[in-house]
Structures are given as C-alpha cells and as structure tokens.
N, C-alpha and C positions, 0 to 999 in steps of 0.2 A: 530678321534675325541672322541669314544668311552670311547679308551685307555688314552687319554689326562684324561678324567672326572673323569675316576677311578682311574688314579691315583694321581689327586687332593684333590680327596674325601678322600685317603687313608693317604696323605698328612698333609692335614687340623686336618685330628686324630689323628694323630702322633702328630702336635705341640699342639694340645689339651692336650695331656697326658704327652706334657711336661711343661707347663704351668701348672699343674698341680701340679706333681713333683719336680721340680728344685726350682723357686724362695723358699728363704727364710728359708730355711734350717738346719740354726742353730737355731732359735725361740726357738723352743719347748725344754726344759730340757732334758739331756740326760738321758735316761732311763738304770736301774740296769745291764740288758743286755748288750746293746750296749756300754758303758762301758768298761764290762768285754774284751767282745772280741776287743774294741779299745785296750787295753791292752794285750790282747795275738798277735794282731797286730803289737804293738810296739818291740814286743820281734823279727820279723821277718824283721822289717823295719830297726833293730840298727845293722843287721848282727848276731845275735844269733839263727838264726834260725825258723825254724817251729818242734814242736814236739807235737804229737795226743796225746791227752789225753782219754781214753777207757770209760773215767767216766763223763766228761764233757765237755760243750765247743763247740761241735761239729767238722765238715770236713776247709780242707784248701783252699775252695777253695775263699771263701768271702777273706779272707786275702790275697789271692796270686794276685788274684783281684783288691787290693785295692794299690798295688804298685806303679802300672802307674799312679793316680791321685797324689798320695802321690810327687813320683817324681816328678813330672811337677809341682806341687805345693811347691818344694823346700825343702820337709821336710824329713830329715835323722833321728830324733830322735823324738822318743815318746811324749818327750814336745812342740815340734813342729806341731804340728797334730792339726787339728780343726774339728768340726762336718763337716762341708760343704765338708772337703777330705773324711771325711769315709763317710758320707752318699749319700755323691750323685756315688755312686758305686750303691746302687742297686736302686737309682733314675731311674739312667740313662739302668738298666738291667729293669726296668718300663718301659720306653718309646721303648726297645728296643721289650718288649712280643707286644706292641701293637701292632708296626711295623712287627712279626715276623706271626701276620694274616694274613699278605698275603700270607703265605706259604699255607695256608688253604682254598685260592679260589679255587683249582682242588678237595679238599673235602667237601665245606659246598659250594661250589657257589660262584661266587664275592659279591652278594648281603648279603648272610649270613658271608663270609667274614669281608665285612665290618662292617653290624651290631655286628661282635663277637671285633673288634677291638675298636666299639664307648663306648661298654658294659665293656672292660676291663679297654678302656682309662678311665672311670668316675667311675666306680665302687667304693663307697666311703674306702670298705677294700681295694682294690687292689691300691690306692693310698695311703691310710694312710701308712699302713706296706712298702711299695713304700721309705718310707721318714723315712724307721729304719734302722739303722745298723748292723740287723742281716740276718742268713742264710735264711729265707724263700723265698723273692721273687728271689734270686738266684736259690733257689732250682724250684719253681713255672717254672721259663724261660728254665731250662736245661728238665725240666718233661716236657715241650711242644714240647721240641726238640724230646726226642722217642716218645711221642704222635704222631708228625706227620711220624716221619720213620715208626711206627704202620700200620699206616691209609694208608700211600702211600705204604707197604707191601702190605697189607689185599688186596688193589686194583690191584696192579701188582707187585708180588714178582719179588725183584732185591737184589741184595749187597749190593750197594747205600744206599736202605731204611735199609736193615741192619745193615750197619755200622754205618749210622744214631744215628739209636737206639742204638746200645751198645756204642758209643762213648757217649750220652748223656745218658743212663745211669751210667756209669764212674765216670760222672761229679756229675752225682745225690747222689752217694755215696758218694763220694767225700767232698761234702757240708754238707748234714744232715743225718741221721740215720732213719729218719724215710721216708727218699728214698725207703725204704724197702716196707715201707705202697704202695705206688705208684705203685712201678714196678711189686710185685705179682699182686694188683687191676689190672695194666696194663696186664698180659700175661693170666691171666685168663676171662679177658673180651677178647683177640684177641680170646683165643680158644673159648667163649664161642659164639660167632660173626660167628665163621668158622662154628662150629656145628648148628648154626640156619640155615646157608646160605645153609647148605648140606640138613640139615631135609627138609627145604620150596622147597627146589631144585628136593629131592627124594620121599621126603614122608619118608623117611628109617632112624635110628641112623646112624650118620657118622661117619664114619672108617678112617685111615690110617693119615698120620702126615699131622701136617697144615703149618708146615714152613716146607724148604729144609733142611736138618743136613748142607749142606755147609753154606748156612746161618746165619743158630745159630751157629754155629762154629764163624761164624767171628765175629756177634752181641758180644759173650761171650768173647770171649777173647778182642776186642776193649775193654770192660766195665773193664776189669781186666787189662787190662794198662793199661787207665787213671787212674783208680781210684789206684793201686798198685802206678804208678809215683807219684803223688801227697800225699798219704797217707806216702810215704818212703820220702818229700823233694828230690823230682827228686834225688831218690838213695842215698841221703846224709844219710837215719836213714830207713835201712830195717826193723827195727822192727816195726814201725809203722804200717806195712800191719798185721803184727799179731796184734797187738793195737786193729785195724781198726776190727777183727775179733769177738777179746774181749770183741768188746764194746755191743755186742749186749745184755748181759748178763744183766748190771748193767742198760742200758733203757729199757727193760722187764719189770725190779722187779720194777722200778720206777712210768711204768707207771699203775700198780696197786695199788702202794705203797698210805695207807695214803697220805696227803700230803692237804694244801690248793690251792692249781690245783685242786683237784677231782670237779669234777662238773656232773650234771646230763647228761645222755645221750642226750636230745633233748638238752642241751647246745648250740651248733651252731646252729642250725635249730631256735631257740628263738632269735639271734643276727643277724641272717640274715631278718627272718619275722617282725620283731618289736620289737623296744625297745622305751616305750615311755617314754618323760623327758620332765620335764619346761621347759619353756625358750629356747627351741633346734628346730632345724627340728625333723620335723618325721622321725627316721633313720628307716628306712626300704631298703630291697632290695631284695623284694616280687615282682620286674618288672623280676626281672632274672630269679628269680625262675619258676614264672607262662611260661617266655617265654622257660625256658627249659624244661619245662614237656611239652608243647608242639612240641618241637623239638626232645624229645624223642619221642611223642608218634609218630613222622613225620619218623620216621626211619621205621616202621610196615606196611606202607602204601603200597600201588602197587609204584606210581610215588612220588618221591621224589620232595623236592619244588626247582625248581631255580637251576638246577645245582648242587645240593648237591645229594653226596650217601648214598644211605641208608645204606648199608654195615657200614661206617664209623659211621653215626648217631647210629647204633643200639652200636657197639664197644664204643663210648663215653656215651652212656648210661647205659651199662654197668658197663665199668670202674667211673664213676661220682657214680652212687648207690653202687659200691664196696668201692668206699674212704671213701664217706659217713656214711655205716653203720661201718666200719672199726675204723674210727673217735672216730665214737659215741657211739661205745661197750668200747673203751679204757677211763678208767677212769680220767686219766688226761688229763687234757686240758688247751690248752692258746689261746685264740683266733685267734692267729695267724695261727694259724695252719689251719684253716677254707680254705686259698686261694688256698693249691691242688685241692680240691671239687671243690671250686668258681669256679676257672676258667673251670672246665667240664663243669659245667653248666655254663659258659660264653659262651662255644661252642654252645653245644645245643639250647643254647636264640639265637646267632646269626641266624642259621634255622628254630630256630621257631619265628620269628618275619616274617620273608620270609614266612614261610609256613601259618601261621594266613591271613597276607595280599592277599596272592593271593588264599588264599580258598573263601574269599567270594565275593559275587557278583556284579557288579556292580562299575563303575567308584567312586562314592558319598559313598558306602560302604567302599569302601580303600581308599580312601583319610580319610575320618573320622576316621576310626582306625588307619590311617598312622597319622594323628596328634596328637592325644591319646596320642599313644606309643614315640611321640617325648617330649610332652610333658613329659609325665612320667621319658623319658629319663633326663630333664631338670632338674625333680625334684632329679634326681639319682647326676646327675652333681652338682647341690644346695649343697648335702648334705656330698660329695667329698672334695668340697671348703671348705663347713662350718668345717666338723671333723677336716680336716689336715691346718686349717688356725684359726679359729674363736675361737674352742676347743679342740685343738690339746693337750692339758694336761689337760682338765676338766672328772673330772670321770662323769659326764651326757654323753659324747661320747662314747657309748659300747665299742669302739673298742681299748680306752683308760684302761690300765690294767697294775697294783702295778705300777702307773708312776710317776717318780719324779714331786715333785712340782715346783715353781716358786724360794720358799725359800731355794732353794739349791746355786740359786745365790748369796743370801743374804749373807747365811753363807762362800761362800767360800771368797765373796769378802770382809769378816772383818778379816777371817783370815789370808788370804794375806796384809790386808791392817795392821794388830798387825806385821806380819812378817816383812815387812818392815820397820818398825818402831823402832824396834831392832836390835843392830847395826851389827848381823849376819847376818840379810836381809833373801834371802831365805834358807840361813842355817838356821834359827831360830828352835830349837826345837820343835814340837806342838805334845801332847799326846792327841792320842782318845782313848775313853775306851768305849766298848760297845758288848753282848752279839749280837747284830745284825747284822745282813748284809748290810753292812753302802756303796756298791754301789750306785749309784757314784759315791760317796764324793771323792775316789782316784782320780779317771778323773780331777774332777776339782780341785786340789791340787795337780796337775804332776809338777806344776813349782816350789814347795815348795820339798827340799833334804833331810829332817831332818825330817820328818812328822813318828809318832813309831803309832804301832796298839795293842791294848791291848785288852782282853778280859776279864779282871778286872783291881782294881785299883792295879798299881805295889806300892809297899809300902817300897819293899830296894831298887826300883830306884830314883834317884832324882828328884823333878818335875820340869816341863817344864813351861818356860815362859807361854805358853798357853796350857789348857786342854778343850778338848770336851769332855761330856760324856752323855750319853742319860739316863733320869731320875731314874734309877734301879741303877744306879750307882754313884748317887751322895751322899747318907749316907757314903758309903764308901768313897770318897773323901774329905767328910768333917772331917773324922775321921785322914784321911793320915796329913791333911794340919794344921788340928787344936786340935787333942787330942794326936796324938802319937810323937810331935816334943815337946821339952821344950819349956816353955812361950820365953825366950827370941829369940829363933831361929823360930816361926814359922813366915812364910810371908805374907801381907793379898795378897788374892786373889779375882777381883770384876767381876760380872757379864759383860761379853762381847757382847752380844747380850740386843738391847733394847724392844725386842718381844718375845714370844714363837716362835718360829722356827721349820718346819717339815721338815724332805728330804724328807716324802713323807709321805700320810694319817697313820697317829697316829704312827710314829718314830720320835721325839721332840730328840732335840739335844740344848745342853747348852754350855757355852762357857766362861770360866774364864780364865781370862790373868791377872798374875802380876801386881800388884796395879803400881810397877815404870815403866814397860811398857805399861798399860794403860794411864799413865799422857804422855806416850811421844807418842802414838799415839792420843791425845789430842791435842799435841801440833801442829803435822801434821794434823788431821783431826778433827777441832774443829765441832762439829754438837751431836753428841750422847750424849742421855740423861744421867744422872744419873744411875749408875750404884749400883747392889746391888752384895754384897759377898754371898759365899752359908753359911750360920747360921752352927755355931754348934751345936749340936745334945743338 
C-alpha cells in the first residue's frame, strides 16, 4: 500500500512537470539561439552531417537528440522542421530530470525524494529553459546522471556507479563546454566529502586514495568514448575530438572577454532571490534557496532527516557552493546557465524540507509549516505557469533574455506574403542589409531560396524586389536606389511595413518592396496602409 502511494505521488509530479512543459510550445518567438542551432540541426537532419565547431555552437548531443522526434514527425529537410520538433526534445529531457528523482530515494530519502522532484517539476527556471532549444537542460539531466553515480559511489563503491559517472560525464562533454565547470566542482566536492568523513571518523588528515584506480579507470575511459564517439560523428570526422580539445581555448578568453554578457558576480543569486516587476508575479525562488541551506546545514548533523545521507548531503553541498562560486567569479553570464547550481540546491531543499518538518515539535507545529511550504510551493508553481505561458517573451520575466519579439512574426509574414506575390514565389529575391545579428530572422525565412545577407548596401549588385535594412543602413540605400542610377532608370521603391518593427528590443528592421510588386501584393492582399518610400537625401 505504501509502495502503491509513493509511487502515485511520484506520478502525479511527473505529469505536473509535464503539463508544465509540453502544451503550447511554439507560442513564444524563437529566440537568437535556438535558431542557430535549429540551423546547425538541419545540416545533420538533410544528411551533411555533424561537424564541432571549437569556436561556437557547442556539443552534439541536442542535435543527435533531436532526430527521433524529427523522424516521427516526418521531417527530412531543414524547411520542414517546427519549434514543437526541436523544442520538445529537451521538454521532454524536463519531465524526464524530474522523473529521474527517483534515483535519489536511497540518497535523500523517499520523502526528500519526492520533495526534490516537486521543486524541479515547478521551479519557474527549470521549466522556462525546459521549453528552449538549446544545450542546458540536456546538459542539467546528463550532470545528474554522475551526480548520482557520485553519491551511490561515495556510499558503496562498485563499477556500476562508476560507469555511471563516466558515461554521463561523456554525455556532459559531449553537450556543452562548460561540462568542465560541473565535473571539476563534482570530483573535488567527492574528495572533499571523503576527507571530512575520514577527519570526523579519525580525528586525523586523511590519507590514501578515495576511489579504486580500477574504477577511475573505467569512469575515465567510459567518458572518453562517449564523448570521443560523438564528438568524431560516430568516427565519420576524427578530427573533431581534436576540435573538442581546441575548444577550450577560445571559451576561456570569452568568458573574460568584454562582452554585453559581463554581468556582476551576484548576477544569479539577484535572479534567483528577487526580481521585482509591475504587473508580474513576485519571481522569486527564495523557497529553494532557504530549503537548501537548510539541507546543507542537515548533512553536519549526528542523524540525518528521513532516510537521507549525510555523506551524500555534505557531497551536494559542496559541489552546489563549488558551481556557485565558479558561476559567479566568471564574468559572463546568461542566465541560463544558473540551472547546474539550481538543481544542487533542488537537492538539498528536497532534505531540507524533510529536515525543517520533522525537527519540530509537535503534530500542529508540522502540519502548519507542512502548509506554509505547500503553499509557498503554490506560489513557485504560480510563477512557472506565469514566466513560460503569460510572459514567456516579456522582458519583466528575468528569465527572459535578448528575446525575440512578437514582431518578428510580423515581419516574416509580409515578406513571405511580397514573395508570393511575385511571379518567382519563393524564388523571389529579398536583400537584407545589416551590421547586426539578425537571428532569427533566417529561421523564419527557411522557406524563402533566394533570401542574400549583406553587411552593407551592395551598390554593383542589382536590387531586389524587396530590401530589409535596419536603420544605419538606409542613407545608404537611398543613395543606391535614388542618386547613383540615371533619372530615367531608377525604380520607386515604397515602404513594406505599416509600423516600426523590432526583431527584438531596439533592432528596428525596414522593408521596401518594388513599387510594381507592391501593387500586386495589393491586389492579393488588400488591407495595408499607405505606404511611404525612403526620401532622398
């Protein structure tokens, strides 16, 4: 009967965090990012391959990932792809961390278990990024996997938890670079865990190796085939594993580098405690926090709360303040990167919600704090909903960051809708001219074949039925269109857009189309205002 309860309970959180995660999926603009790598995805999906780039982009394993939904979804080619095929890959790697708590009842207790499962399933970051399409929560799910091989090492050293570990760290390489960050935090909190257990044990500095050499032997080399296989396209491009070597170089100097990333060292710790905004929930997720510094300090105790080890507790408190400060001495930052940390301390709040309720006394004393913390929990869940539904592209949601806007819809659907209208369709030529990083905007013009990228205005090319160009580059196109062609040859060209338009806060994008293919998407699509031409100078 017991067994029946908890595994209902554990159940019910699982479809919480996918109710969570799944519906509705495409809403939200596709972000710069996801994008990109939809894009180096599609070079994998048309048969060209996978090849590592040292300098950008990160590991293969999100892409290698994203195949099976792709297939079953029917899609061979780049143009064929939707948000809901890429994103619900690491959705669904979402519902699978929360489910993967249960690995963690012989280390935190069933009870802390479950609480660490209710804490990831709502956590308002560990859903948002949940519903992006890039490498973190892949990387998050593979760093729980040595997490646990760690912890069920640390408890009773086997192979098992060995291989464990090095196969998921493999994986962890594999995915992102800053894997790195992880696994050292990870191997210096197991030794620093053994050395306390020896000290409290002897009273004496402890001596002599904490893992078996056969062990680390196998850990090490597992990590170095996976991650070698995957880094070479299962041996198709050995040079990749040198790539993979390479790359450590050029994210070093990055993550020093200038850059508008640099952000202050409390950066996360300010995104987690509070960010307050109009109109929004209180985003806070000060419930997790307060419940893991409690569950840290529950690792230093004689008896441990519920079924959890203290061994293990003291090892996640460690490594959790090792990512932490590691985080937060490195100058750049993107908020995403915050979820390795989170989920430690999703650990530790699991045992310390356990440990809080059965230290005090009295039936009426834990029931009251037992409803507190459900509450609170409610509020965490609120605000989960709200970020990744409500304000899932509003900058008032911290966790919303350089995100495309709404108007990217806008823009791509006139110029699809001028392309059509022209009797080349999605052949139609369309010139964008822009010093900027115009992500997205590719994504959503994959079905358009003839779309040029310029980084000034081309002046011996011919122009294009339609030009976008973002406002630093329109003197210069008015020069092209209207001072350097003879009166009798130049063409008018009228404003295509009947607003200002952003791809995202403060990159405005402009849009002129051919006065004779403006009239004939006219003719198609009577509704738009009054158009105006860009003035000559």
């Amino acid at each position: 009967m017991r067994r029946s309860f908890t595994t209902g309970v554990f159940l019910g959180i699982v479809l919480l965090a996918a109710a969570l995660r799944l519906p509705a999926l495409a809403t939200r603009p596709m972000h710069a990012d996801e994008a990109i790598h939809a894009d180096k995805f599609g070079a994998l999906l048309e048969g060209r391959g996978y090849a590592y780039d040292p300098s950008e982009y990160h590991g293969p394993t999100l892409y290698y990932l994203t195949l099976l939904p792709a297939w079953l979804h029917g899609a061979r080619r780049y143009v064929e792809l939707d948000e809901v095929t890429l994103r619900c890959v690491p959705a669904l790697l979402g519902v699978a961390l929360v489910a993967a708590q249960l690995g963690a009842r012989s280390l935190l207790g069933t009870p802390g278990a479950a609480v660490a499962a209710l804490l990831t399933a709502i956590s308002p970051a560990m859903v948002f990024y949940s519903r992006y399409y890039i490498h973190e929560l892949p990387l998050v799910f593979f760093s729980f996997g040595a997490l646990l091989g760690a912890c069920r090492y640390l408890r009773a050293p086997s192979v098992g938890s060995a291989l464990l570990t090095g196969v998921s760290a493999g994986l962890m390489l594999a995915t992102k670079e800053t894997a790195l960050v992880a696994l050292v935090s990870l191997v210096l909190a197991f030794a620093a865990t053994r050395l306390c257990e020896r000290w409290r044990a002897t009273g004496q500095p402890a001596g002599g190796a904490a893992v078996r050499g056969r062990d680390a032997l196998v850990a090490l080399l597992a990590a170095l085939f996976v991650a070698g296989l995957l880094f070479s396209s299962f041996l198709g491009r050995p040079g990749g594993i040198l790539d993979a070597l390479r790359a450590y170089g050029p994210y070093l100097a990055r993550a020093g580098a200038a850059s508008v990333h640099v952000h202050r060292w409390d950066y996360y710790l300010r995104l987690l405690v509070h960010a307050p905004s109009r109109g929004t929930p209180v985003w806070s997720e000060g419930l997790i926090l307060l419940l893991a510094l409690v569950g840290g300090a529950a690792g230093w105790v004689v008896r441990a709360p519920s079924g959890a080890d203290v061994r293990v507790l003291r090892l996640l408190g460690f490594y959790t303040l090792l990512m932490l400060a590691c985080y937060s001495a490195i100058p750049y930052k993107t908020p995403w990167c915050l979820l390795g940390f989170l989920h430690g301390m999703v650990l530790l709040a699991g045992a310390g919600a356990v440990a809080l309720v059965r230290a005090l006394p009295g039936r009426v004393s834990r029931a009251a704090v037992s409803l507190l913390l459900l509450a609170a929990a409610g509020q965490l869940g609120w605000q989960a909903f709200s970020g990744s539904f409500r304000f899932a592209a509003d900058p008032r949601n911290p966790y919303v960051y350089a995100q495309t806007g709404s108007d990217v819809l806008e823009i791509a659907g006139r110029l699809r809708g001028l392309a059509l209208a022209d009797a080349d369709g999605a052949a139609t030529r369309i010139q964008i001219v822009s010093r900027e990083n115009l992500w997205p905007l590719p994504w959503y013009l994959r079905g358009l074949s003839r779309v040029e990228w310029w980084n000034g205005v081309p002046e011996a090319a011919p122009s294009a039925p339609v030009i976008v160009v973002t406002p630093d580059m329109e003197a210069a196109l008015v020069r092209k269109l209207y001072e350097l062609p003879p009166p009798g040859q130049r063409e008018l060209y009228v404003s295509a857009f009947d607003r200002p338009l952003e791809l995202r806060p403060r990159v405005e994008l402009r849009a002129y189309a051919a006065k004779s293919l403006w009239d004939a998407f006219l003719a198609r699509e009577p509704g738009p205002t009054a158009p105006m031409r860009p003035e000559p100078r």
